[in-house]
C-alpha positions in Angstrom: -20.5 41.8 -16.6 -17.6 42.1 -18.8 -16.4 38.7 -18.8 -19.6 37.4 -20.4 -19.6 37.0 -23.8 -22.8 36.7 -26.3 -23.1 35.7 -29.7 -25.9 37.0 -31.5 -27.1 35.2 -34.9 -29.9 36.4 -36.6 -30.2 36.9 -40.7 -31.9 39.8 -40.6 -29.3 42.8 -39.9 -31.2 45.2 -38.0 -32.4 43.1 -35.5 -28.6 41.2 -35.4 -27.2 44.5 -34.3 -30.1 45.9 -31.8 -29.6 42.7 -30.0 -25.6 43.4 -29.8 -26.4 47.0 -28.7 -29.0 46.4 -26.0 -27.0 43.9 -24.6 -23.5 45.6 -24.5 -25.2 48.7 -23.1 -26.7 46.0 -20.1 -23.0 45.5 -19.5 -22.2 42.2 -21.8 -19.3 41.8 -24.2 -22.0 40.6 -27.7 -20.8 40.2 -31.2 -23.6 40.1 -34.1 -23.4 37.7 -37.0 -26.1 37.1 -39.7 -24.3 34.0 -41.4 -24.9 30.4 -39.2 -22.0 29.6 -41.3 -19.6 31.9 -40.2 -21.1 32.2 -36.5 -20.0 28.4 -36.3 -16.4 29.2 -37.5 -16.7 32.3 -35.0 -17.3 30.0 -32.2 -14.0 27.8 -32.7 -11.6 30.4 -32.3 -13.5 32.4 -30.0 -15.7 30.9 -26.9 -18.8 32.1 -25.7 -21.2 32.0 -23.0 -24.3 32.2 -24.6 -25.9 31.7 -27.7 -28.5 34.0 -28.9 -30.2 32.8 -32.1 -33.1 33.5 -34.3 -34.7 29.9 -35.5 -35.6 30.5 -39.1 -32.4 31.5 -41.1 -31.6 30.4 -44.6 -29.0 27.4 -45.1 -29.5 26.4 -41.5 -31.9 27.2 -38.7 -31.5 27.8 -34.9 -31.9 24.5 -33.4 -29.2 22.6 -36.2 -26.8 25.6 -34.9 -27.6 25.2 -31.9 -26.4 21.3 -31.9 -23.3 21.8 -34.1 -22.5 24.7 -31.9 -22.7 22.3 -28.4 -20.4 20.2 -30.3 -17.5 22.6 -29.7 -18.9 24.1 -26.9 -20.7 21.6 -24.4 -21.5 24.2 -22.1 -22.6 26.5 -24.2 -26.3 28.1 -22.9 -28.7 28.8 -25.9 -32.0 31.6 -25.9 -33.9 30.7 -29.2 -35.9 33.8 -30.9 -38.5 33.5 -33.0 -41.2 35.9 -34.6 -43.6 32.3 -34.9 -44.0 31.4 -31.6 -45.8 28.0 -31.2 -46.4 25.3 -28.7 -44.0 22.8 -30.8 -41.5 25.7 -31.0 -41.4 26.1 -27.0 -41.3 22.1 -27.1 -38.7 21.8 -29.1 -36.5 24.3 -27.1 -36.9 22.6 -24.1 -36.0 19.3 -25.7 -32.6 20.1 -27.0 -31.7 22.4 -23.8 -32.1 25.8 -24.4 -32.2 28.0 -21.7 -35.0 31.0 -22.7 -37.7 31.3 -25.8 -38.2 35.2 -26.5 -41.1 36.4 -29.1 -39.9 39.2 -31.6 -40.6 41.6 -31.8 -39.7 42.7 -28.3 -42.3 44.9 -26.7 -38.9 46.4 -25.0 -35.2 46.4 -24.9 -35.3 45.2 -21.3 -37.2 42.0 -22.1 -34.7 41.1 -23.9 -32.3 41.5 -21.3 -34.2 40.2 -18.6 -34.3 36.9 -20.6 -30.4 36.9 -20.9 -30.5 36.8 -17.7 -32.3 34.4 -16.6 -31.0 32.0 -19.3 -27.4 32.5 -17.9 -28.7 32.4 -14.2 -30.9 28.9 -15.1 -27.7 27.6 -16.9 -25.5 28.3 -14.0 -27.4 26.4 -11.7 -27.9 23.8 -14.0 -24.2 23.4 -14.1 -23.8 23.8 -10.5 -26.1 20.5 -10.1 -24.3 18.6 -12.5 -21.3 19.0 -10.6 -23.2 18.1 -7.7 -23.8 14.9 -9.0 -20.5 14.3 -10.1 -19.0 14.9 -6.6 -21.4 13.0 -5.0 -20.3 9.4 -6.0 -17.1 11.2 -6.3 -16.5 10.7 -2.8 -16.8 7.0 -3.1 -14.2 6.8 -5.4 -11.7 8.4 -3.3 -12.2 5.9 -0.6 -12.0 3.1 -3.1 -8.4 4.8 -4.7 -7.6 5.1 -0.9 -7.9 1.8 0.3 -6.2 0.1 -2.5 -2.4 -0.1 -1.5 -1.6 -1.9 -4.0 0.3 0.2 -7.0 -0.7 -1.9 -9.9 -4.4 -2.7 -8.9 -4.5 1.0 -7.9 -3.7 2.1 -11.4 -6.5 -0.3 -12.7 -8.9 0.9 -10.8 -8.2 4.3 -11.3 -8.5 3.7 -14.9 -11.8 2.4 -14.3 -13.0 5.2 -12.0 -12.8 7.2 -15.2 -14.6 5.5 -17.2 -17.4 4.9 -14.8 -17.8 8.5 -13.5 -16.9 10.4 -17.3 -19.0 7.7 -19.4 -16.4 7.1 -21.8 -15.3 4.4 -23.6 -11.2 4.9 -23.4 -9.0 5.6 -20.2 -5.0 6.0 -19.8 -2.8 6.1 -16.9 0.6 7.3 -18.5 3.7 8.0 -16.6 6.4 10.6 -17.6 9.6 10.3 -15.7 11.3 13.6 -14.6 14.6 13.4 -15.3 16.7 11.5 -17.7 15.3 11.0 -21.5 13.3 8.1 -20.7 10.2 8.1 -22.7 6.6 7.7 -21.5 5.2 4.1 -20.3 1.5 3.2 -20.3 0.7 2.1 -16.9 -2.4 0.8 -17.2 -5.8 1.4 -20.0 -9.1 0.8 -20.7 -10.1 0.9 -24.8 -7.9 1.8 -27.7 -5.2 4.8 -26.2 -2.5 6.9 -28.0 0.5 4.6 -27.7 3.0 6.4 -25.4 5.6 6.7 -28.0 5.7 9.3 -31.4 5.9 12.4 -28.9 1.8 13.3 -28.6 1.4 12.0 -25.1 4.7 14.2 -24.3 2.7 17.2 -26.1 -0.5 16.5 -24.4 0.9 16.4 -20.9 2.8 19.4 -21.2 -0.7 21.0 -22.4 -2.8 19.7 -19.8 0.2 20.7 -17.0 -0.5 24.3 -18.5 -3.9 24.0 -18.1 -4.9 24.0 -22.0 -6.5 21.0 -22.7 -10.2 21.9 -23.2 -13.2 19.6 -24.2 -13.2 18.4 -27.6 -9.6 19.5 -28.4 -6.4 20.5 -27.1 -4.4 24.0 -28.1 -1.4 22.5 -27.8 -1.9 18.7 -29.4 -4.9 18.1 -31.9 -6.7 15.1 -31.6 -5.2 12.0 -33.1 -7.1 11.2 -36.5 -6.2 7.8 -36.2 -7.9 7.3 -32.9 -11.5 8.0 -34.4 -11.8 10.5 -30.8 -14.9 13.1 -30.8 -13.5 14.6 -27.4 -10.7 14.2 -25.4 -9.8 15.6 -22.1 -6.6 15.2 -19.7 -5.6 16.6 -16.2 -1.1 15.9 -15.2 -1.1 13.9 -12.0 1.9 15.5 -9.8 4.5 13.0 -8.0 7.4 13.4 -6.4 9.0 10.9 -8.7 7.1 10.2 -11.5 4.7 12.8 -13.3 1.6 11.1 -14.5 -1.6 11.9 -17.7 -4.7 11.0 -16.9 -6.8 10.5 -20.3 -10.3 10.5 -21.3 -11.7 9.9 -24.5 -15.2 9.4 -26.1 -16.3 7.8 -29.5 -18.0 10.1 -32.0 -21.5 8.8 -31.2 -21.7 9.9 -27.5 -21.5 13.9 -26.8 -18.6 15.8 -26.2 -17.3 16.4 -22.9 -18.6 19.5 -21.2 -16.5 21.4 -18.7 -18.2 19.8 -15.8 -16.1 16.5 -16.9 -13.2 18.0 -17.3 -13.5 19.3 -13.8 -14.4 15.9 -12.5 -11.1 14.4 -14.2 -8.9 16.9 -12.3 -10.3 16.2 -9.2 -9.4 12.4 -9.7 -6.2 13.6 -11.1 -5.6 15.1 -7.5 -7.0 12.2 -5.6 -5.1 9.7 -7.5 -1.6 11.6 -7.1 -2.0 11.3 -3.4 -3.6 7.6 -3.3 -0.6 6.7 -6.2 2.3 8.0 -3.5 0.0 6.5 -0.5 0.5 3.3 -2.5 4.3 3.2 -3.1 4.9 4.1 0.5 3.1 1.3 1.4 5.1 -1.0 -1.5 8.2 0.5 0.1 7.5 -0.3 3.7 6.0 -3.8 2.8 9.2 -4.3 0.9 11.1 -3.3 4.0 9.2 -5.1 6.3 10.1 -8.2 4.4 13.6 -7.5 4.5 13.8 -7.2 8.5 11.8 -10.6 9.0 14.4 -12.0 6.4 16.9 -10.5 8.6 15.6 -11.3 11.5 15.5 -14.8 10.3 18.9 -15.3 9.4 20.3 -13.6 12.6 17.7 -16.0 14.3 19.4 -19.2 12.7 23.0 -17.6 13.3 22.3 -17.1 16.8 21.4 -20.8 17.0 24.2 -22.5 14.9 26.7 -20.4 17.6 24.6 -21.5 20.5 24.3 -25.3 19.3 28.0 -24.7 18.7 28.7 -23.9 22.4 26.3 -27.1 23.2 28.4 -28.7 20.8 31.7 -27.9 22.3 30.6 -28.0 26.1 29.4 -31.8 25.4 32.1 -33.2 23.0 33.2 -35.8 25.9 29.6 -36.8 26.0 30.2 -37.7 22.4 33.6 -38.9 22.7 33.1 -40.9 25.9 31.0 -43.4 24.2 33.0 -43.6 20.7 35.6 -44.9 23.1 33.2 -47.3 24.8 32.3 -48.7 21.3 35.7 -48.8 20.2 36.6 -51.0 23.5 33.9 -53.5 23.1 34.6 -54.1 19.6 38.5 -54.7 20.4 37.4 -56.6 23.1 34.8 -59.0 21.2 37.2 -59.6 18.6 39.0 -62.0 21.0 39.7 -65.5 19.6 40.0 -66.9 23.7 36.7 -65.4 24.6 33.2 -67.7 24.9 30.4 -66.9 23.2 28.4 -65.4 26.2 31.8 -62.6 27.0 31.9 -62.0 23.0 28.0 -61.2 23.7 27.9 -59.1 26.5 30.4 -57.3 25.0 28.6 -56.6 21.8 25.9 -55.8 24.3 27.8 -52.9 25.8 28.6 -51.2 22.4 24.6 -51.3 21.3 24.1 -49.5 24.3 26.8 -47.1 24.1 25.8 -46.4 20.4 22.3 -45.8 21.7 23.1 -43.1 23.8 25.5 -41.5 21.1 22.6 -41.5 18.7 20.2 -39.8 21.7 23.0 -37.3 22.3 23.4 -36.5 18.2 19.5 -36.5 18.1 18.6 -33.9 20.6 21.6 -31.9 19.1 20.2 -31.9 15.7 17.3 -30.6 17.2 19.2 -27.3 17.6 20.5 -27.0 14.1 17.4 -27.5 12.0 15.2 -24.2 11.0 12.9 -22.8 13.7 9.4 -23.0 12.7 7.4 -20.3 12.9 4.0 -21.3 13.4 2.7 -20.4 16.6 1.3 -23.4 19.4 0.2 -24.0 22.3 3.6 -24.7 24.0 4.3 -26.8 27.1 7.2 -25.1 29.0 7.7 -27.5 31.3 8.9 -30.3 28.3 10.9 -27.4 26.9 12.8 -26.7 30.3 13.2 -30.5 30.7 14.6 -31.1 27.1 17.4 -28.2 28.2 18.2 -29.8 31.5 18.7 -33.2 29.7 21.4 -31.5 26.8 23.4 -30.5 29.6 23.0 -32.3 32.8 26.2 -34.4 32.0 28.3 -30.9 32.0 26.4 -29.6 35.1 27.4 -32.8 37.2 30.9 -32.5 36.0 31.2 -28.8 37.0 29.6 -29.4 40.2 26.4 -27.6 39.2 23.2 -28.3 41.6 20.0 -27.7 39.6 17.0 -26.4 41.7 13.8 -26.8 39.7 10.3 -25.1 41.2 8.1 -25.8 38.9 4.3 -24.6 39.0 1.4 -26.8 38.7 -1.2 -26.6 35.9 0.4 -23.9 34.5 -1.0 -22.3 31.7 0.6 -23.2 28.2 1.4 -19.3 26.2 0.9 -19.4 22.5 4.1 -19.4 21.1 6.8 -20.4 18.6 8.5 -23.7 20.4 11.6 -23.7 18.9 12.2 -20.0 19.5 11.4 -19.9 23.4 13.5 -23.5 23.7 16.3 -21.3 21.9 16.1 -18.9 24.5 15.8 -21.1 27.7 18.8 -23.3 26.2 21.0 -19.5 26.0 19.9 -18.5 29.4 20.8 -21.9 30.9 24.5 -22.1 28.8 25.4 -18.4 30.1 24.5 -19.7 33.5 26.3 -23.0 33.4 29.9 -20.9 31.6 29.0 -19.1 34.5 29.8 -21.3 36.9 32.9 -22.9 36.2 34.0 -23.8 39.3 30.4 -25.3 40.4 27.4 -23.1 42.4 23.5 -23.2 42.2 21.2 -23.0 39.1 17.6 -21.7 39.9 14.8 -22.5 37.0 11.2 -21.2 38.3 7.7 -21.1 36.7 4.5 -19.2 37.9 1.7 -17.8 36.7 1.0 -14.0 37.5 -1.8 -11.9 35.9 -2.4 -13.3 32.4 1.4 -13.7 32.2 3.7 -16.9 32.5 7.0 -15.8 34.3 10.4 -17.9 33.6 12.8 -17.3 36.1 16.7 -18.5 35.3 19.2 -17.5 38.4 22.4 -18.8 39.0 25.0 -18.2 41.6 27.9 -17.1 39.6 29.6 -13.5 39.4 26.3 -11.6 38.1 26.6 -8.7 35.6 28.7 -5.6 36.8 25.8 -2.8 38.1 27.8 -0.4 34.6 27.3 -2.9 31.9 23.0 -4.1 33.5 22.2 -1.4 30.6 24.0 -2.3 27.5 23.8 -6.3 28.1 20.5 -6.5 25.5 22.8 -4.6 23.0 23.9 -6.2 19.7 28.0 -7.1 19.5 28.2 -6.1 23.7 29.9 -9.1 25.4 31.4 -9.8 28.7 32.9 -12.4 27.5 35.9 -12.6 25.2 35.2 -15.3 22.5 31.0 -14.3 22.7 29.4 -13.0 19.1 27.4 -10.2 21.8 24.5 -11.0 20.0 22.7 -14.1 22.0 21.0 -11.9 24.4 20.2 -9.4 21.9 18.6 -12.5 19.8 16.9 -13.7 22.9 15.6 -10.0 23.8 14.3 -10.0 19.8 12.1 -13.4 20.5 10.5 -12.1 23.8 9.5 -9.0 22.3 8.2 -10.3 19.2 5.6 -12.9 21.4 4.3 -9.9 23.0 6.7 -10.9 26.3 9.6 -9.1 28.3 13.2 -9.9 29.0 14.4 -8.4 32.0 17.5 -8.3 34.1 16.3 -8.7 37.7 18.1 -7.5 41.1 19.5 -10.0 42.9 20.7 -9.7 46.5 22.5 -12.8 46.6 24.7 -12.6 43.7 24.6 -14.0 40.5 22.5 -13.4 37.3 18.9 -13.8 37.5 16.6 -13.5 34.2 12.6 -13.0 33.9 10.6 -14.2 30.8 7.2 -13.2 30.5 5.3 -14.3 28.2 1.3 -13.4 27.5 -1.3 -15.6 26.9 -3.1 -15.2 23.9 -5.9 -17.2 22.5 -5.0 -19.2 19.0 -7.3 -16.7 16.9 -5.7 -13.9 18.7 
């Protein structure tokens, strides 16, 4: 076993270096040193894996070496010797962690290294437990980091995963950009951290992306003085944008971190690279998200301000009409000849003709104010009827016969009002531009398998059977002043209540349009 490496420390020479021999010949790399002094100085600079150590030396004995020498080396196993062996002695032992308690003088070389052995065999398992229990509640943590998909809280809570799960009293999340000379920001802490500026969180990360930063120091950055740190660790969080350090730190009362800990911290390090990335994807679709509604919005309202300018335009002489009444009957009741009663049955006629300009304004206002977008239970029937009543004057002037079937008791869909009446009023105008020269206008409602069906036929010229597949298409328009984009709009609003829009067949000519719309429950 080459790669394990013993430190022997004993004051009496001859025993130093039998321990070094027996246990290089049983296949271990030992080194021998008589001095506690210089065996602590030995263990800086040069790591071991196991402590052998004679208890009564002059200056300082076994067990005070043993604690200054877990300082630097948390996972360091320890086999006390002693030629006094005692009930307290084997007590003691066992209650600052050492592994093995041999007697000297050995009755054999083999005892010796049988006890070795076992100390390094009880310590591995010891450690392999610990990490159990770190990874236990470990998996916990990544569900937590996972579910949060928010960047900022994840960054908090992150930071206080650390702390929880490393029992330390300061956390950093820093974040090193990759390109440009930007320099490091502190995303989020817990305690007193090295501020991101003055270069050491730039050293650090660049150690801990090598690998380097161990427990209790760092080869490549030293610990802060200023900080008042006993042991720091760090793990580099990869991104595809932004490199990240993860920091730990512990106050000089609690024990240094062991290499359990530090193991612990990468694995967070690579959970939290994942969840952090999980996280801005989901900032970056919600962001997107918002963006189409907004869009979808404003192409909703633009939609509406052309259609309620087609309403507008095929119902001026409604609006003109009785401007010229009023005009009239004040002309006329401005007469000096008339009598009292003619002056007042002309005054009569303008009120009324002002009444109906007012309804005719009113219901077109209607049209131009914002949609809502709370969703009711909506009553098709009064929608259809509002329609009929914007443009019934135009459909008697054009010689338009409307042919209502309208189902009884039918179900009311939950829906947004304003956004299907936009839709039946579109239908309806494409039907009546139709139909210039007069014809038959179909509106139908039914009820058909948890759906509400809309039907909107008219008798004109129909859709060519080459353009039935591009006429939901945004800008496509068979028509030379149209934006191509009401059906398109109309298409938008179906589908967004859960509906269809369809082009239907129709063996008698014409255009003929099917909305279906689900029901759904209000808490659906």
């Amino acid at each position: 076993m080459p790669e394990t490496k013993i430190l022997v420390v004993d004051d009496e020479p001859g025993i130093a270096h039998l321990c070094e021999r027996l246990l290089r010949r049983a296949g271990y790399e030992a080194r021998a040193v008589t001095n506690p002094r210089r065996a602590l100085l030995h263990l800086q600079t040069h790591p071991v894996d196991l402590l052998l150590v004679d208890i009564r030396m002059p200056g300082m004995d076994g067990f005070e070496l043993m604690r200054q020498a877990r300082q630097t080396l948390p996972d360091l196993a320890v086999v006390i010797m002693t030629g006094f062996g005692t009930v307290e002695t084997a007590i003691e032992a066992l209650r600052l962690g050492a592994e093995g308690l041999i007697l000297k003088p050995f009755s054999r070389g083999a005892e010796l290294v049988e006890s070795v052995a076992h100390a390094l065999e009880a310590h591995r398992r010891s450690r392999d437990a610990q990490r159990l229990r770190a990874l236990r509640p470990l998996f916990e943590v990544t569900r937590r980091l996972f579910s949060e998909t928010d960047p900022e809280q994840l960054r908090l809570l992150l930071v206080e995963a650390v702390c929880e799960h490393l029992q330390c009293e300061h956390a950093a999340l820093y974040a090193l950009p990759r390109s440009g000379n930007a320099p490091p920001e502190l995303e989020a802490a817990r305690g007193e951290v090295p501020p991101p500026g003055g270069g050491y969180v730039t050293h650090l990360w660049e150690a801990a992306a090598r690998g380097v930063v161990a427990p209790g120091k760092t080869d490549s950055a030293p610990l802060p003085p200023e900080m008042g740190y006993a042991s720091l660790v760090a793990a580099a969080v990869s991104g595809p944008q932004v490199s990240r350090l993860l920091l730990a730190a512990r106050n000089p009362e609690n024990p240094p971190f062991s290499e359990a800990d530090l193991e612990l911290l990468v694995v967070l390090a690579h959970q939290a690279a994942a969840a952090l990335e999980n996280a801005r994807l989901y900032a970056e679709l919600r962001a997107y998200l918002r963006q189409v509604e907004e869009s979808q919005q404003l192409l909703l309202q633009a939609e509406k301000m052309a259609t309620a300018g087609r309403l507008t335009a095929s119902i001026a002489h409604e609006i003109n009409n009785p401007l010229q009444g009023v005009r009239n009957c004040l002309h006329l009741a401005s007469r000096a000849e008339l009598s009292e009663m003619e002056r007042a049955e002309y005054l009569q006629l303008g009120r009324e003709e002002l009444d109906r300009l007012m309804t005719t304004v009113q219901r077109m206002l209607e049209f131009y104010r914002p949609s809502a977008v709370e969703r009711s239970a909506v009553d098709l029937h009064a929608l259809i009827e509002r329609v009929v009543k914007l443009l019934h004057r135009e459909m008697e002037q054009q010689n338009i016969r409307l042919h209502l079937s309208l189902s009884e008791d039918l179900p009311r869909p939950w829906a947004v009002r304003d956004q299907i009446q936009q839709v039946l009023l579109n239908l309806v105008l494409n039907a009546v531009e139709a139909m210039p020269e007069g014809g038959d206008l179909h509106i139908e409602t039914r009820y058909n398998h948890d759906e509400v069906h809309i039907t909107v036929a008219d008798s004109g010229p129909g859709v060519p059977p080459h353009l039935r597949g591009q006429i939901f298409e945004p800008f496509f328009s068979t028509k030379d002043d149209g934006s191509g984009l009401g059906l398109t709009v109309c298409d938008g609003i179906i589908t967004a209540h859960g509906g269809r829009l369809e082009l239907l067949d129709s063996p008698d000519g014409g255009a003929h349009f099917l909305i279906a719309l689900p029901l759904h429950s209000s808490e659906e």
